[in-house]
C-alpha positions in Angstrom: 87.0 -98.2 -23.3 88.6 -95.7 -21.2 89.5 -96.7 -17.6 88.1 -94.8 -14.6 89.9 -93.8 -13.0 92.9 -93.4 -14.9 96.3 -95.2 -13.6 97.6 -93.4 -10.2 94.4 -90.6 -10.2 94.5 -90.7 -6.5 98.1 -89.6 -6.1 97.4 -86.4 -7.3 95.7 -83.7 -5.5 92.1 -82.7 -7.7 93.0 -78.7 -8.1 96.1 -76.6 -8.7 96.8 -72.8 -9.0 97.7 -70.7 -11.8 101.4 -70.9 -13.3 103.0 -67.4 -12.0 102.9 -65.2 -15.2 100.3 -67.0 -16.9 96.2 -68.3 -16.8 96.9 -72.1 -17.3 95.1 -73.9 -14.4 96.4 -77.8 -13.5 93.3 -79.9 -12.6 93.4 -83.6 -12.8 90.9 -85.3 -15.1 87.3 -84.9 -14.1 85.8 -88.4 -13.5 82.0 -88.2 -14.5 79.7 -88.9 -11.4 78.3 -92.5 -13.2 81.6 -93.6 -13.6 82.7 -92.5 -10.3 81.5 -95.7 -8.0 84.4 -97.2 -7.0 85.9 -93.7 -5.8 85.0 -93.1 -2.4 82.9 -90.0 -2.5 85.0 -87.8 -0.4 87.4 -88.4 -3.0 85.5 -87.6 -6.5 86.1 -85.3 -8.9 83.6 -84.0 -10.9 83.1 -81.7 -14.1 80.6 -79.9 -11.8 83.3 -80.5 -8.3 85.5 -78.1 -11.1 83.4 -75.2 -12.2 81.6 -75.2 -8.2 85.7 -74.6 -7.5 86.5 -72.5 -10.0 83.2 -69.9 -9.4 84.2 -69.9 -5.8 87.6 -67.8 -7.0 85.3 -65.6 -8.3 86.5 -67.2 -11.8 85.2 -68.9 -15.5 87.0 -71.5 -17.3 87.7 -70.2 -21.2 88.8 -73.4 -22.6 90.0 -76.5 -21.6 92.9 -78.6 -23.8 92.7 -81.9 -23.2 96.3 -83.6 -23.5 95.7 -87.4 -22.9 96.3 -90.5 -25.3 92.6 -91.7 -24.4 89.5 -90.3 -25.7 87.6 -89.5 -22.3 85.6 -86.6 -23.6 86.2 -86.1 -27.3 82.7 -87.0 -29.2 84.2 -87.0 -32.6 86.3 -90.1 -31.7 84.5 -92.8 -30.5 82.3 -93.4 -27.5 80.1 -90.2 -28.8 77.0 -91.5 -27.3 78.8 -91.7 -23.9 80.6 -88.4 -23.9 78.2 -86.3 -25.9 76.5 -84.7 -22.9 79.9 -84.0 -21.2 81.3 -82.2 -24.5 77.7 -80.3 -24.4 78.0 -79.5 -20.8 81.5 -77.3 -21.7 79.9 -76.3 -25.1 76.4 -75.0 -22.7 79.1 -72.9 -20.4 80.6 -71.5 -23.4 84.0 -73.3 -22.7 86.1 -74.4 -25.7 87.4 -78.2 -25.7 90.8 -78.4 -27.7 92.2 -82.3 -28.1 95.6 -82.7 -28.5 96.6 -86.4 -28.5 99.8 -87.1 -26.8 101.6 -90.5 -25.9 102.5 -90.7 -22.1 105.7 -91.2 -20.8 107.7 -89.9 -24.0 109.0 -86.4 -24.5 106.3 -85.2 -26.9 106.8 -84.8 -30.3 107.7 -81.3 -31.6 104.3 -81.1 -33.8 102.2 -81.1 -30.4 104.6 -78.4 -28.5 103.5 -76.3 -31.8 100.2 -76.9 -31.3 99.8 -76.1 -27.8 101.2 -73.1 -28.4 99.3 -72.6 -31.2 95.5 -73.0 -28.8 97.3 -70.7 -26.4 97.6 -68.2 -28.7 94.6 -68.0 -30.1 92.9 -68.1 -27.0 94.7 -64.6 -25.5 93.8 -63.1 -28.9 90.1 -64.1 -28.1 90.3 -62.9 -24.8 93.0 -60.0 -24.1 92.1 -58.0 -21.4 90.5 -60.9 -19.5 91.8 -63.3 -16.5 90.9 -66.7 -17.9 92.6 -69.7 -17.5 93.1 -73.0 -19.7 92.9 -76.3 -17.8 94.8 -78.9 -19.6 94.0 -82.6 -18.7 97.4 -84.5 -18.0 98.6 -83.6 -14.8 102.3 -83.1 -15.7 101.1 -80.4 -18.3 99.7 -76.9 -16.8 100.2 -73.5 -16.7 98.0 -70.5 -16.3 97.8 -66.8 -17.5 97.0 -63.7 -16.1 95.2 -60.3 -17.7 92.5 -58.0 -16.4 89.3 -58.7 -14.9 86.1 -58.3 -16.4 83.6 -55.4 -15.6 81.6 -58.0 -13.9 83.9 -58.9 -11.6 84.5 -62.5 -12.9 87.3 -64.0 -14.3 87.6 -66.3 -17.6 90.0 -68.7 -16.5 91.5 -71.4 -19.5 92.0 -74.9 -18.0 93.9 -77.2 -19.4 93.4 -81.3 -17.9 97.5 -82.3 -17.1 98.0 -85.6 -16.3 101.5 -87.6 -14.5 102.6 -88.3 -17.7 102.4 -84.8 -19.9 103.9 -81.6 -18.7 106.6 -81.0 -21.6 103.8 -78.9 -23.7 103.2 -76.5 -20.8 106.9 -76.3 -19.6 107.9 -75.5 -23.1 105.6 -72.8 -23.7 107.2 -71.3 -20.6 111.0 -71.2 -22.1 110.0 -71.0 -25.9 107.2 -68.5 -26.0 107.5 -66.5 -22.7 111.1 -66.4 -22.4 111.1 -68.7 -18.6 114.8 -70.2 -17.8 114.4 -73.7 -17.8 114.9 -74.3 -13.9 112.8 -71.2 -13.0 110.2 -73.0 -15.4 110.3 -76.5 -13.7 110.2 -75.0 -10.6 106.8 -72.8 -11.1 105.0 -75.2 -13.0 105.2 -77.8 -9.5 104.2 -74.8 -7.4 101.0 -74.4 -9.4 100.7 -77.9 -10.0 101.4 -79.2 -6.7 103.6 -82.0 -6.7 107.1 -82.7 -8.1 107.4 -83.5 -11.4 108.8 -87.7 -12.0 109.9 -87.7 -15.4 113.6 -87.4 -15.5 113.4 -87.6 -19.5 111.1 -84.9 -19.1 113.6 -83.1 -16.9 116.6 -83.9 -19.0 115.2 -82.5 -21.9 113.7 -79.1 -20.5 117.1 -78.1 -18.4 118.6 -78.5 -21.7 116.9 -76.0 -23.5 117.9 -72.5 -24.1 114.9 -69.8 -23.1 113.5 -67.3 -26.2 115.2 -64.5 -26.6 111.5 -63.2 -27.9 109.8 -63.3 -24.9 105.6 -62.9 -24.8 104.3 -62.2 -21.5 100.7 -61.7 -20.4 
């Protein structure tokens, strides 16, 4: 079973901001309220704790990609009769759950920068002209976009759950897809996120990379 709360979830502040230039949203994973009881209540973080947040920026979540190794909300892999109602609370809202499974503390493989890429870009053709942000689950992993707001006033925001361990996907959708120098990437993505990122393989790896010459931008 999944533990609650997850190794080192309260080092990490709950809530980030948007990633300059994007709608990607940093949020640390949501602990459900029944598995909150040894979290001081001051201190929990809540599905509900997120959209109550997020509505108060005059906001909506789009989507949210959820880039941990453990199955805490997927209902297709296990557990289903314990996560069912939290995959039907997002489904209810109209908020699209994307799982990507990726191994902490590794540079991700190549196959799951694709595919978070992939989500991303079918998300801002679903939603062009519209400020939404993806929350992604790991907190080392988040980024946000940016477009116009609805008529109504609100604004779709796609979250995507980033966790200590996975910010690579993010960070490389910044340099590949958007065109970000490596450096200016790093150094956005812990602005929005909040803290510094740990990872010096993680590091390493990104400052190495060359930014697209084919830059998208929102």
């Amino acid at each position: 079973m999944p533990r609650y709360p997850p190794d080192r979830w309260f080092d990490y502040s709950s809530f980030g901001l948007p990633i300059k230039g994007t709608r990607i949203l940093p949020v640390k994973l949501p602990i459900p309220e029944e598995k909150s009881a040894y979290i001081p209540i001051q201190q929990r973080f809540t599905f509900n704790d997120l959209f109550s947040r997020v509505r108060s920026l005059g906001q909506t979540i789009s989507c949210v990609i959820d880039l941990t190794y453990t199955n805490y909300y997927n209902p297709g892999v296990g557990y289903r009769s314990n996560f069912e109602f939290y995959f039907q609370f997002l489904y209810r809202k109209g908020v699209r759950y994307y799982k990507i499974l990726v191994e902490g503390h590794n540079v991700p493989h190549q196959k799951h920068v694709d595919e978070f890429a992939r989500i991303v870009g079918l998300e801002r053709q679903r939603s062009p002209t519209k400020f939404s942000f993806f929350l992604v689950r790991r907190w080392h992993y988040c980024r946000p976009l940016h477009t116009r707001r609805q008529s109504n006033g609100l604004s779709d925001l796609q979250v995507s759950f980033v966790s200590v361990d996975n910010l690579h996907s993010s960070e490389r959708y910044l340099i590949d897809v958007m065109g970000y120098d490596p450096s200016v990437a790093l150094k956005e993505f812990e602005i929005a996120r909040g803290h510094p990122i740990e990872r010096e393989n993680y590091i390493d790896v990104l400052l190495s990379m060359a930014p697209s010459k084919s830059s998208s931008r929102w």
